[in-house]
N, C-alpha and C positions, 0 to 999 in steps of 0.2 A: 200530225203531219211530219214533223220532225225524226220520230220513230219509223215513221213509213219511209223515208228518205234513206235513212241510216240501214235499214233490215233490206231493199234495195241497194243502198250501194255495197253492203258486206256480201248480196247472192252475186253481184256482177262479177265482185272481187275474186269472192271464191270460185268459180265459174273461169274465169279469166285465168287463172293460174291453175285449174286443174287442164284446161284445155293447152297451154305451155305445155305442161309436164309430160301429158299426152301425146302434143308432137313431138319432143325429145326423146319419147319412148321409143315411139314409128321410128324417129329418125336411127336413132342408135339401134335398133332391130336390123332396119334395113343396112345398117353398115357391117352389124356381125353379119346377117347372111350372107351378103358379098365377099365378104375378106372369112369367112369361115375354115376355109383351108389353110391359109396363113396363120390364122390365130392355134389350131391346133395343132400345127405343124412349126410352133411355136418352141426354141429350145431354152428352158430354165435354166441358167446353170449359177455358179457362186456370187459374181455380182450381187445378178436379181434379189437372192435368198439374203445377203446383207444389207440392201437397198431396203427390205419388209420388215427386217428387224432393226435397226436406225432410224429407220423414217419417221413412225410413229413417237419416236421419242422426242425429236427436233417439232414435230409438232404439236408434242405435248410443254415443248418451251411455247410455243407461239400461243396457248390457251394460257400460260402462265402470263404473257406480256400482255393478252388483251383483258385478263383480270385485273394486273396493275393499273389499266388504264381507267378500267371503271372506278376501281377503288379510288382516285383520282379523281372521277368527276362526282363520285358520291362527297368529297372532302370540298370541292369548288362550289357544290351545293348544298352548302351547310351546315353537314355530318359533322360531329365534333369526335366521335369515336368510330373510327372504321379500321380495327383490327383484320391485319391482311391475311391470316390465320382463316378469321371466318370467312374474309370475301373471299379467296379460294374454295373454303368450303361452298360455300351458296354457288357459286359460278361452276364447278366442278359438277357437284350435283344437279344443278337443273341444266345443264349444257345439255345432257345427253337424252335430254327429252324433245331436241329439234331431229330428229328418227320417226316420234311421231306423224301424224298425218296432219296438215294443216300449217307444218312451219311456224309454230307461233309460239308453242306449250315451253320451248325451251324459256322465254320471255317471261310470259306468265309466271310460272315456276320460279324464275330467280325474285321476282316481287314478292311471292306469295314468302317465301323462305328469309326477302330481307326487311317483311315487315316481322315476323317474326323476331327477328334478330331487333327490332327495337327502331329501326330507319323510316324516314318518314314518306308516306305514301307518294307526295310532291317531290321529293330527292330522286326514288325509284323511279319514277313516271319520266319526270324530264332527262335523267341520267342514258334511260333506252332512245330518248330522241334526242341526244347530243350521241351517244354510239354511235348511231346510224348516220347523221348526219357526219361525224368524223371519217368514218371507214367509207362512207358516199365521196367524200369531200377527196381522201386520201387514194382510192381508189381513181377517182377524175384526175389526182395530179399523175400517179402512178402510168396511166392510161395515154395521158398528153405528152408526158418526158420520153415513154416507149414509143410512142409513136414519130415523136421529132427527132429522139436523140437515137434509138436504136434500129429507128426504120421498119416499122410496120406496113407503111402504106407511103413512101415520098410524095406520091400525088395528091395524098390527104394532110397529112402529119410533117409541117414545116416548123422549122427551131424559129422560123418570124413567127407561125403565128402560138408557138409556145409562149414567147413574149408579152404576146397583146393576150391570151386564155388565161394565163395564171392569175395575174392580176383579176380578170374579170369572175374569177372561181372564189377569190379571196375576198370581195368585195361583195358577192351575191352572198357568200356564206354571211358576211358579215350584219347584210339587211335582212338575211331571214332571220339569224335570230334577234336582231333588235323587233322585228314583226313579231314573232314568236313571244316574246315578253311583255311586249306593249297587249294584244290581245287576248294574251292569258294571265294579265296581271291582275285581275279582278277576282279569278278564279283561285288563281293559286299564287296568296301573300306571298308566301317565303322565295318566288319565283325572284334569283337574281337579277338585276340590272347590266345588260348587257353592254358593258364601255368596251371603246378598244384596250384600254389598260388591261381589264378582266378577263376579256379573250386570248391576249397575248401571254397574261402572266397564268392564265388558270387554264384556258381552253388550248392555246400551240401545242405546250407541250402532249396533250393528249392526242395530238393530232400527229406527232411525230410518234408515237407511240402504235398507233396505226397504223402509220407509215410502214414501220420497222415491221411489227404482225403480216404486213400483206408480203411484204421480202423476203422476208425468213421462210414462209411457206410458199410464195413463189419458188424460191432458191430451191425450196425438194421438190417442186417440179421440173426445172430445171434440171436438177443430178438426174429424173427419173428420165427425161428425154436424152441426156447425155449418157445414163447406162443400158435404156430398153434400143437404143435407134444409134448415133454415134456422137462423138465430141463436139460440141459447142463452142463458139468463140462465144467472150463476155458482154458481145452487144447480141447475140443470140439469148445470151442467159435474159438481156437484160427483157429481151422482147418476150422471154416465156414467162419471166414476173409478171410483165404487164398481161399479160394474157391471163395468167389466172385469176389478177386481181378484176377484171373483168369478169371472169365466166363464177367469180366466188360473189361476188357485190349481187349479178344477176340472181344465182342461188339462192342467197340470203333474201332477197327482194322478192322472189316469186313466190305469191300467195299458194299452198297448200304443196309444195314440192319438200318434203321431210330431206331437211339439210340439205337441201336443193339437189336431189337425188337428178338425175335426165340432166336436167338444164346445166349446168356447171361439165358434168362429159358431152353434149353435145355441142357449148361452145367454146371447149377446148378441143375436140378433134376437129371441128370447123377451122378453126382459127392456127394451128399446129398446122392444119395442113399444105401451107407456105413452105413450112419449114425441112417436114419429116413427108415420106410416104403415109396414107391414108391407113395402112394396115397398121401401121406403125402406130400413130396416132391414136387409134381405138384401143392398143395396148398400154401403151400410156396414161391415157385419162382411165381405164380400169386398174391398173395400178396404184394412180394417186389415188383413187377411189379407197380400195384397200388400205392403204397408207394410214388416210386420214380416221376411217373409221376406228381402226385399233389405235391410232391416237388417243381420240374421242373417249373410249374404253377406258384407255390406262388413265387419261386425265382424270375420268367418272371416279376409277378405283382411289387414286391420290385424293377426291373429295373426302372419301372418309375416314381419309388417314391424319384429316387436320384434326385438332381438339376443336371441333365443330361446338359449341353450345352458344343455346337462346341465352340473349343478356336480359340481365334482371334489373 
């Protein structure tokens, strides 16, 4: 019964996310058709050409800061050796397996590689649901501050109710994982104990480190709107961070969208389009596009330039 449930709810899943990716497809089709004269009538010139060769790099710093941060939650979960050597190595090389089909192989891949390395199956396991729930968590604060503080939407996103949200985001975060440990504490002994002490002294700072990861690549979205379309004020910047940290969270969330291919440019030219013309926008989010994949690349190549070896 239980298998039947499980193999069910993985067809819905996968189902559910390919039909996403699907409309993002449509949608961004129909946006190139429309704006097709613009887009080719498009002029390249020195900016752009150093915006593609930069870019990738500053976001191969932000693959650097969200290694650090696992490396971190592998040490908060009981790791006694987690040489940062190899966790670049391990994160470097299975990163560039979220390209595949299903969104998921990059995940796998980094477990499969850090049990080899000698880490334990329960560090790995819980480690991918503290990420996600961090960059969930960090993305929601991100989301909330751009919409009170830099004006997303005034008639949704008030600095009142930023007030009463944060608290209530810090306080759910805080009962899920106490749930989370209380019902998987049978399952998996070495599952820490979730005190406020532990969260604060072992889980924040991971959580600012998140922070930092979605800003830093916000911020080259940002330059790429401020050099494809024209200058930005710094509560403009502030609202293109939040923007992506939104259209990046969804990416990584949608089941079968390979590094959230569709979904991530389709709700950044949605959401951009406040700001920049729609022609615009479409060039934009296909830039970051580009940006980020040769990122991706260069990070993959830096995997096996570490002294990469299985501990003994």
């Amino acid at each position: 019964m239980k298998n039947t449930r499980k193999r069910t709810f993985e067809i819905i899943t996968h189902y559910t996310g390919s039909l996403i990716v699907l409309i993002s497809i449509i949608f961004l089709g129909f946006k190139l058709l429309k704006y097709r004269k613009q887009l080719i009538g498009f002029h390249f010139g020195l900016p752009h050409l150093v915006l593609l060769v930069i870019g990738p790099f500053f976001f191969v710093l932000g693959c650097f800061i969200l290694t650090r941060a696992w490396e971190r939650l592998l040490i908060f979960l009981g790791e006694r050796e987690v040489p940062h050597n190899v966790c670049v190595g391990i994160y470097a090389r299975a990163n560039i397996a979220k390209y595949l089909p299903g969104n998921i192989f990059h995940f796998a891949g980094r477990h499969v590689l850090g049990l080899k390395n000698g880490f334990s199956n329960v560090s790995l396991g819980v480690s991918l649901v503290l990420e996600i729930a961090g960059l969930t968590l960090g993305t929601s604060i991100i989301g909330v501050l751009g919409g009170a503080v830099f004006g997303i939407d005034r008639n949704i996103f008030d600095l009142r109710w930023t007030l009463v949200l944060m608290p209530c985001l810090c306080l759910l975060t805080y009962l899920g994982l106490k749930f989370f440990s209380i019902v998987f504490a049978d399952r998996f002994r070495a599952l820490p104990v979730f005190t406020v002490k532990s969260i604060v002294g072992g889980l924040l700072p991971v959580l600012w480190v998140h922070i930092l990861f979605l800003c830093l690549i916000g911020g080259i979205l940002a330059v790429t709107v401020a050099v494809l379309s024209e200058p930005i004020s710094i509560y403009e910047a502030g609202m293109v961070i939040a923007v992506f940290a939104v259209a990046w969270m969804a990416g990584l969330l949608t089941p079968g969208a390979p590094a959230g291919i569709g979904v991530r440019e389709a709700i950044i030219i949605a959401l951009l389009g406040t700001m920049v013309s729609e022609s615009d926008s479409i060039m934009i989010a296909f830039t970051f596009r580009i940006i980020t994949t040769l990122g991706d690349l260069l990070f993959w190549g830096v995997g096996f330039l570490q002294p990469y070896k299985v501990k003994t």
